[in-house]
KENU-483681 format. One record per residue (C-alpha): residue number from 1; x, y, z; residue in three letters. Coordinates in Angstrom, 1 decimal. Each point is the difference from the previous one (the first is absolute). Layout:
KENU-483681
<i->NUM | x->X | y->Y | z->Z | aa->ala>
...
//
This chain:
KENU-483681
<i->1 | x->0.0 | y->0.0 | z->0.0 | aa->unk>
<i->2 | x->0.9 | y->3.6 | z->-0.7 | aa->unk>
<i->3 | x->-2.7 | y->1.8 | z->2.6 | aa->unk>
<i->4 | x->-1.5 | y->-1.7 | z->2.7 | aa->unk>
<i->5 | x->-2.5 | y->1.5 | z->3.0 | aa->unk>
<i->6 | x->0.9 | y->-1.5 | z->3.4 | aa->unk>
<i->7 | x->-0.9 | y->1.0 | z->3.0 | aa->unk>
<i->8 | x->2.4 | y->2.6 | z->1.9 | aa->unk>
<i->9 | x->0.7 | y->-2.7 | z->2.6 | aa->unk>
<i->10 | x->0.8 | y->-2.5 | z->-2.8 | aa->unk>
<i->11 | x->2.2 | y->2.5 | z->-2.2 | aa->unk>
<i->12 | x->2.0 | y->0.4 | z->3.4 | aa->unk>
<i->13 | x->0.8 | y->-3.6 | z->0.5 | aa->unk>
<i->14 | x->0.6 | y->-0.3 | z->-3.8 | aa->unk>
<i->15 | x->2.6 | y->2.9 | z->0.3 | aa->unk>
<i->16 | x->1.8 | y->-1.4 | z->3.0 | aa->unk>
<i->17 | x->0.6 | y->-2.7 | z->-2.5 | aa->unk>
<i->18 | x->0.7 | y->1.3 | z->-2.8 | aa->unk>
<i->19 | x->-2.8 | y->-1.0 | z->-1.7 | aa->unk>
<i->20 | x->-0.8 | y->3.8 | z->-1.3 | aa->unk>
<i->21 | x->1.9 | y->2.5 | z->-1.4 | aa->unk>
<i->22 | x->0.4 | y->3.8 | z->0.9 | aa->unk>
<i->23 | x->-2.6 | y->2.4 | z->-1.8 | aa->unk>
<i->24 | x->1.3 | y->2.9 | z->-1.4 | aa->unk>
<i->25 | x->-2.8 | y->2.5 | z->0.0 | aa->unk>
<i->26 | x->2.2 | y->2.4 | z->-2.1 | aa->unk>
<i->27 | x->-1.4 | y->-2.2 | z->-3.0 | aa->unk>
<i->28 | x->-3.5 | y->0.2 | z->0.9 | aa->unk>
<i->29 | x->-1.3 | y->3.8 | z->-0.4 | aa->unk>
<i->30 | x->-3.3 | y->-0.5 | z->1.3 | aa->unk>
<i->31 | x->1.5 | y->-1.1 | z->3.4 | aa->unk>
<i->32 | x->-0.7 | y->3.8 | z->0.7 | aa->unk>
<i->33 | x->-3.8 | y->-0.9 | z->0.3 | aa->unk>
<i->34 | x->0.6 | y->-2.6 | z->3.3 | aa->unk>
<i->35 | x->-1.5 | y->1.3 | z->3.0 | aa->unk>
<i->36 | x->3.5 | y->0.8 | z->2.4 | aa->unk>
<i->37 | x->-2.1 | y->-1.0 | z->3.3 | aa->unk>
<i->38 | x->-1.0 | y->-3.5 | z->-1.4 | aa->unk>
<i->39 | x->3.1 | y->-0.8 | z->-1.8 | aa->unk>
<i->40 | x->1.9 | y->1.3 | z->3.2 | aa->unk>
<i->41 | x->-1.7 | y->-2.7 | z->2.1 | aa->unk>
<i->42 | x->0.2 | y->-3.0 | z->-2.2 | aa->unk>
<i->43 | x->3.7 | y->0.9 | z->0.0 | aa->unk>
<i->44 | x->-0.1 | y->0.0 | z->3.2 | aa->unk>
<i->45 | x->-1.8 | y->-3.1 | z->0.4 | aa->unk>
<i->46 | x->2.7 | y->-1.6 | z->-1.9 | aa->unk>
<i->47 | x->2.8 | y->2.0 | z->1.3 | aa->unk>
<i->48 | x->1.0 | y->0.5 | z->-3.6 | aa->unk>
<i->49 | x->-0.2 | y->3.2 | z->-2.2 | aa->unk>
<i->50 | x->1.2 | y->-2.0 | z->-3.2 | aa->unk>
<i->51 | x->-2.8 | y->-2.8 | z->0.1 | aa->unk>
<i->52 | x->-2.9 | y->1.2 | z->-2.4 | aa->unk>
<i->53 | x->-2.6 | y->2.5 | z->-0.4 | aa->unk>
<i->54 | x->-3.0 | y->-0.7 | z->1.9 | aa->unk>
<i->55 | x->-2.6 | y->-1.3 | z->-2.4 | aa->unk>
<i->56 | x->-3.1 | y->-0.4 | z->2.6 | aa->unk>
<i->57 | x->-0.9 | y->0.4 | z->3.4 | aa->unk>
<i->58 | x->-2.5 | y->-0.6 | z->2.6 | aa->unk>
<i->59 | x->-0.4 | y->-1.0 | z->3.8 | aa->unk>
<i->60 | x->-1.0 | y->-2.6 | z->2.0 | aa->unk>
<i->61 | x->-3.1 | y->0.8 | z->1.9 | aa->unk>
<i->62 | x->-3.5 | y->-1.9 | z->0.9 | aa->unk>
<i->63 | x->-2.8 | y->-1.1 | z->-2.7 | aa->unk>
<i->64 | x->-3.2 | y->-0.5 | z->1.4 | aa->unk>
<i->65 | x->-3.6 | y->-1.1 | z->-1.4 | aa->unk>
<i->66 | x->-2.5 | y->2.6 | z->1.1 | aa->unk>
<i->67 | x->-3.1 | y->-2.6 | z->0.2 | aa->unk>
<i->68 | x->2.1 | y->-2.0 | z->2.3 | aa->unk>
<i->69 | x->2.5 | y->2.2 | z->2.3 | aa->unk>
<i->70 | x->-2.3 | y->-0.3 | z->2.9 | aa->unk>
<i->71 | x->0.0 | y->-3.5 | z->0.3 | aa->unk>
<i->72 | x->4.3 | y->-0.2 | z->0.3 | aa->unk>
<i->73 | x->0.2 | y->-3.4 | z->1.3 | aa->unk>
<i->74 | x->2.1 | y->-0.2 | z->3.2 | aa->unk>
<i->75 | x->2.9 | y->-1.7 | z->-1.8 | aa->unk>
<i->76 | x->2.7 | y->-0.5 | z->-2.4 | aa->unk>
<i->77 | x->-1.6 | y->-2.0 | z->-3.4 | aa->unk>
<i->78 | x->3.4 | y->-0.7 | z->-1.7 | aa->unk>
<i->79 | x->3.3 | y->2.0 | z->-1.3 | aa->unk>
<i->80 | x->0.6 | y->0.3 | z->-3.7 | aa->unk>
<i->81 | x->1.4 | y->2.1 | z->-2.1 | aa->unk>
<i->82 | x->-2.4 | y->-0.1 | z->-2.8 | aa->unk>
<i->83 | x->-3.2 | y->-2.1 | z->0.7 | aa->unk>
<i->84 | x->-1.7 | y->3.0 | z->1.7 | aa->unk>
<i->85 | x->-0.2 | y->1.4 | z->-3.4 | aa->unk>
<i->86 | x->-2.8 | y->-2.2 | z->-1.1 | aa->unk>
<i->87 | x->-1.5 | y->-0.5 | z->3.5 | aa->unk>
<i->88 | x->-0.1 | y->3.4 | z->0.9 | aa->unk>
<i->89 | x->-2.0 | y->0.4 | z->-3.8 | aa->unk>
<i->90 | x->-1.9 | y->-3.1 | z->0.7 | aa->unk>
<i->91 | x->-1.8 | y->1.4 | z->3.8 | aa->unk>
<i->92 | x->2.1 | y->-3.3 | z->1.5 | aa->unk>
<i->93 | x->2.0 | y->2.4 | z->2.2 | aa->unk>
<i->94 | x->-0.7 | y->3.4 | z->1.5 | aa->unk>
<i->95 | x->3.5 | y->1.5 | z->1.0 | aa->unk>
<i->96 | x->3.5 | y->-0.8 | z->-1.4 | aa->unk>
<i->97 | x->3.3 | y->1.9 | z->0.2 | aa->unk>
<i->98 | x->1.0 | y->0.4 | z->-3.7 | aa->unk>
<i->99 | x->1.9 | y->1.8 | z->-2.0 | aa->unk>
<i->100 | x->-1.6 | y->3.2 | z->-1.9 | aa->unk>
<i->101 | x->0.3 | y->-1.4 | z->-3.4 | aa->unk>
<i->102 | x->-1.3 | y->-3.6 | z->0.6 | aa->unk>
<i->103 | x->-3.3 | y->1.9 | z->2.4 | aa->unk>
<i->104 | x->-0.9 | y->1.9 | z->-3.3 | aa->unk>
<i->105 | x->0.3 | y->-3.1 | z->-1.9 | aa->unk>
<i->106 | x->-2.5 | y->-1.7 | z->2.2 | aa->unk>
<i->107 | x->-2.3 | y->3.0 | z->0.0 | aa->unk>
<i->108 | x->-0.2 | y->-0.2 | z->-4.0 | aa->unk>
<i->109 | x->-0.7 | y->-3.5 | z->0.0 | aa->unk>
<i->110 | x->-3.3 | y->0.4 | z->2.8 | aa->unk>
<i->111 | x->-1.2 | y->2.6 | z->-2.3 | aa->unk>
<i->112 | x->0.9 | y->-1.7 | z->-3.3 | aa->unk>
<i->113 | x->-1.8 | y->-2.9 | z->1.5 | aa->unk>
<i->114 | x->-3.2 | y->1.9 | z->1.2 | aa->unk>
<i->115 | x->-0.1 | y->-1.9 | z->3.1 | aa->unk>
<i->116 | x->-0.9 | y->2.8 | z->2.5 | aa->unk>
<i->117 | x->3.5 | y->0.0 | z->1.8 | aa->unk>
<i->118 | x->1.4 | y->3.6 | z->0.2 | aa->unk>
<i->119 | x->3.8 | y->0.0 | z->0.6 | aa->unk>
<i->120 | x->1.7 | y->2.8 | z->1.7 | aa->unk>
<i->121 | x->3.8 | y->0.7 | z->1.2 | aa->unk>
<i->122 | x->0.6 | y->1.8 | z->2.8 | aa->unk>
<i->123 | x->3.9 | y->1.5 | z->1.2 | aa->unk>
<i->124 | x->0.0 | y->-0.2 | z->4.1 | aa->unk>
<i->125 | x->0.4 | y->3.2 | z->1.3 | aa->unk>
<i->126 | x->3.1 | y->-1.2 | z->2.1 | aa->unk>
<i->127 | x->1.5 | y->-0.4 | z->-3.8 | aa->unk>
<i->128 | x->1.7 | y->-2.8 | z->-1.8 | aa->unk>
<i->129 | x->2.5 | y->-1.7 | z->-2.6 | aa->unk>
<i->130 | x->0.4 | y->1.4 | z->-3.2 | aa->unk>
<i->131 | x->0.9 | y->-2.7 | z->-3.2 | aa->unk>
<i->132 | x->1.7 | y->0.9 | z->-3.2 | aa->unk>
<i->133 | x->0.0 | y->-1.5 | z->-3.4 | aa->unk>
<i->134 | x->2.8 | y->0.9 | z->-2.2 | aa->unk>
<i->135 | x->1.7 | y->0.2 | z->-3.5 | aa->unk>
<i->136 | x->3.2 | y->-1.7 | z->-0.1 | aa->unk>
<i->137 | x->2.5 | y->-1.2 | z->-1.7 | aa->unk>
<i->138 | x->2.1 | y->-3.6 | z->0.3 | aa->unk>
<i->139 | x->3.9 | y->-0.1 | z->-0.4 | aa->unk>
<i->140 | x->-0.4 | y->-2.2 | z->-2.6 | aa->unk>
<i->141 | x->-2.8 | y->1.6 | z->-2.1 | aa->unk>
<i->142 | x->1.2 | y->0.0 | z->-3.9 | aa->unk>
<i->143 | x->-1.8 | y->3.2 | z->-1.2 | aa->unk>
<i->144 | x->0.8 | y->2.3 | z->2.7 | aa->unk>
<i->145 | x->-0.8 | y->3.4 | z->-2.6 | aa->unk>
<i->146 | x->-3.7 | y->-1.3 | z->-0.6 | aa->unk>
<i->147 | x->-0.2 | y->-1.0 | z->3.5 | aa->unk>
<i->148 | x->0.7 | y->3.7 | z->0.7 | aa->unk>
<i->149 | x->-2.2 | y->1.7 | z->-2.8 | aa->unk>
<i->150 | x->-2.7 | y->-2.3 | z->1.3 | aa->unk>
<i->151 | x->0.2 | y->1.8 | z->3.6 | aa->unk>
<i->152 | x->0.0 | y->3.2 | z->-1.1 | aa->unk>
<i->153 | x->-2.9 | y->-1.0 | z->-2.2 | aa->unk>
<i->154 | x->-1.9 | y->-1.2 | z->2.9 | aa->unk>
<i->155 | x->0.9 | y->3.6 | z->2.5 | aa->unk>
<i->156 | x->-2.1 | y->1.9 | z->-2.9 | aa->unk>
<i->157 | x->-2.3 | y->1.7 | z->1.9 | aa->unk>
<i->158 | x->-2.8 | y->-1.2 | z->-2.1 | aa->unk>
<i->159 | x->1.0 | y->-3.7 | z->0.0 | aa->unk>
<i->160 | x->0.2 | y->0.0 | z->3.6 | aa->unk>
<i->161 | x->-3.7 | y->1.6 | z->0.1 | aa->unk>
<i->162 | x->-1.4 | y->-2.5 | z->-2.1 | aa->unk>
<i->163 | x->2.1 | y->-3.2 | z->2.1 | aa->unk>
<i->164 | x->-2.1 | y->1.4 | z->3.1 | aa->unk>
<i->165 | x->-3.0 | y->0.8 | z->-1.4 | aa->unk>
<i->166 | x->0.2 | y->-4.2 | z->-1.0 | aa->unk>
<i->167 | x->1.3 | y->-1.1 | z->2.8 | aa->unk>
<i->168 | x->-1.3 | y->1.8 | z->3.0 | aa->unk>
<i->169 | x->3.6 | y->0.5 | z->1.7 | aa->unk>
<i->170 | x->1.8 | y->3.2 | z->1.0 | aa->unk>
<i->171 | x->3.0 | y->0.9 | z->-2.6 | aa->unk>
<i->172 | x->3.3 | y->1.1 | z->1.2 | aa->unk>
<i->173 | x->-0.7 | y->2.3 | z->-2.8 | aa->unk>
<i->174 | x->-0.6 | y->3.3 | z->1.3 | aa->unk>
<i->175 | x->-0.5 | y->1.7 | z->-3.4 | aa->unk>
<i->176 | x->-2.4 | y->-2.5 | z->-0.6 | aa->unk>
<i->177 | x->-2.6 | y->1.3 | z->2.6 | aa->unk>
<i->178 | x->-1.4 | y->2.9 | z->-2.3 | aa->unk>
<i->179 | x->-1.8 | y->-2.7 | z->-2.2 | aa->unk>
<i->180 | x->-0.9 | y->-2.6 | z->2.3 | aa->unk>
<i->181 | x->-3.6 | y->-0.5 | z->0.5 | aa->unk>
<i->182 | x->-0.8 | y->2.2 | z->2.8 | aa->unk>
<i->183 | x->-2.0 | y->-3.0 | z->1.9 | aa->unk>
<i->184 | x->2.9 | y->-2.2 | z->0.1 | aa->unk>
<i->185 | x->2.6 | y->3.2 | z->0.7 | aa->unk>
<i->186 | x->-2.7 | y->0.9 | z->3.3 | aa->unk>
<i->187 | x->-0.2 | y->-3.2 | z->1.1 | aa->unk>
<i->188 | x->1.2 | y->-0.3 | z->3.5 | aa->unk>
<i->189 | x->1.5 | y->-3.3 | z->-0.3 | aa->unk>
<i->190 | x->1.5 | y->0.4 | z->-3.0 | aa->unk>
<i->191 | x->1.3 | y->3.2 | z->0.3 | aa->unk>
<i->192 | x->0.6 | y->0.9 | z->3.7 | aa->unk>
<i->193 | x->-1.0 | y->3.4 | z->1.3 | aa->unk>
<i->194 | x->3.5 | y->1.7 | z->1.2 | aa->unk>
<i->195 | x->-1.7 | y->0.2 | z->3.5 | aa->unk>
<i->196 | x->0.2 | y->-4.2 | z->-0.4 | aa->unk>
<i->197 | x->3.1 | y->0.2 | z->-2.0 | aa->unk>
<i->198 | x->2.1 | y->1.1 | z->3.5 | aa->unk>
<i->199 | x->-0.4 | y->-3.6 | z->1.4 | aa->unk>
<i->200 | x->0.9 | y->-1.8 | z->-3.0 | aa->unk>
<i->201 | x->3.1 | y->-1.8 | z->0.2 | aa->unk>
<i->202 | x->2.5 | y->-2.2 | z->-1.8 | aa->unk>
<i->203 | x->1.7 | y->-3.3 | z->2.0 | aa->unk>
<i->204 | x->3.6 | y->-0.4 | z->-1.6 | aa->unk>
<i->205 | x->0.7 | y->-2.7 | z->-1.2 | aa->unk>
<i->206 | x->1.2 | y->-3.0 | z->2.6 | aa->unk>
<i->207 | x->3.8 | y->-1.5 | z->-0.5 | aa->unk>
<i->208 | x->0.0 | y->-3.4 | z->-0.9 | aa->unk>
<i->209 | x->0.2 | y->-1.0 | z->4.5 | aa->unk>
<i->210 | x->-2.3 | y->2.3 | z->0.7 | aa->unk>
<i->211 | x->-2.0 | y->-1.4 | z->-3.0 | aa->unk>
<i->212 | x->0.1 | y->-3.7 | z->1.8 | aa->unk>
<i->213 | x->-0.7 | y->1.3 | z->3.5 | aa->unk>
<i->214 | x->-3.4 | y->1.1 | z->-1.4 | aa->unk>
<i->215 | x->-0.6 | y->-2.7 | z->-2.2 | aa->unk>
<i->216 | x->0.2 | y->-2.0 | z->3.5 | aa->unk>
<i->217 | x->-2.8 | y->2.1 | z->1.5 | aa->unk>
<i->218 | x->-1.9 | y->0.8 | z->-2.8 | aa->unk>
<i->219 | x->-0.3 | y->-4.4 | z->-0.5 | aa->unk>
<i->220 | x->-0.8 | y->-0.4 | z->3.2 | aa->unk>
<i->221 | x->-2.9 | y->2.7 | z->0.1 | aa->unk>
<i->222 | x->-1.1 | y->-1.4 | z->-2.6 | aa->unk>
<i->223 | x->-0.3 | y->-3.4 | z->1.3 | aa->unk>
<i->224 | x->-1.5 | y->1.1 | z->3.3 | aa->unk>
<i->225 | x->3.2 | y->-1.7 | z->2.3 | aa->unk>
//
């Protein structure tokens, strides 16, 4: 591959590797259209100012069925990282922690499907995690030019626009913003308000002991021991 989108936690891993080369945003002229703030914090995030642009971003916050929020079972149903999607859409669960991106998805699918189920997303006020997708490109990529004049291609304001206005996610773009659909560009969980933008947050990214120490916890959480 030439250009590939991982996740800002993934491209950081990849890097310590060497897995991913350096981007040189001299080459890409539309790099001027990134919003500082959100490409400062997925840099961050990644402790890494080389990495990639940031493609995409959202949070992690709760998704909730309004028919069924009042009747929050007293305990935990499962933990997955994707099969809330389609439950959450389906009316099988209430509540689930999710990530923006995949709480949108499930809200589409209840009202694609017409079943009644109205999905919303909501950021705690205490704040959260923020998760980045971004353009990158591998040390081993063959056509590093078209790799490049495909980036700036996608930071066009107007191809940014039209990737959210399809998607439903917020753009690192900030140039972008003047022809995204106003609906999407109010919404609160898509695009924070500044006020809720203060208590967003980025968690660098673990070393590779670190990393195991929470792979411990995290598997034993899971498994209830």
């Amino acid at each position: 591959y030439d250009l590939v989108v991982p996740t800002a936690d993934f491209l950081a891993r990849g890097r310590q590797s060497g897995v991913y080369a350096d981007m040189d945003y001299s080459r890409i002229a539309n790099a001027k259209n990134q919003n500082p703030q959100v490409q400062s914090l997925a840099n961050k995030q990644m402790q890494d100012d080389k990495a990639g642009l940031v493609y995409m971003w959202g949070t992690t916050g709760i998704a909730y069925n309004e028919k069924k929020i009042n009747k929050v079972r007293p305990h935990l149903r499962y933990i997955h990282s994707s099969q809330s999607i389609n439950d959450m859409a389906n009316g099988d669960i209430c509540a689930a922690i999710m990530w923006s991106g995949d709480a949108f998805q499930a809200a589409a699918r209840a009202e694609e499907a017409n079943n009644g189920h109205v999905i919303n997303y909501y950021i705690p006020s205490e704040g959260t995690n923020m998760w980045f997708d971004m353009m990158a490109i591998p040390a081993d990529a063959k056509n590093v030019d078209n790799a490049y004049r495909f980036i700036d291609y996608m930071m066009r304001a107007d191809v940014a626009a039209n990737n959210v206005n399809y998607v439903w996610y917020a753009s690192g773009n900030e140039a972008a913003e003047a022809k995204i659909d106003p609906e999407i560009l109010s919404h609160p969980g898509i695009y924070p308000s500044k006020e809720t933008r203060k208590n967003l947050f980025v968690t660098p990214v673990y070393d590779a002991a670190l990393d195991r120490i929470v792979n411990r916890v995290w598997s034993r959480f899971t498994s209830g021991s």
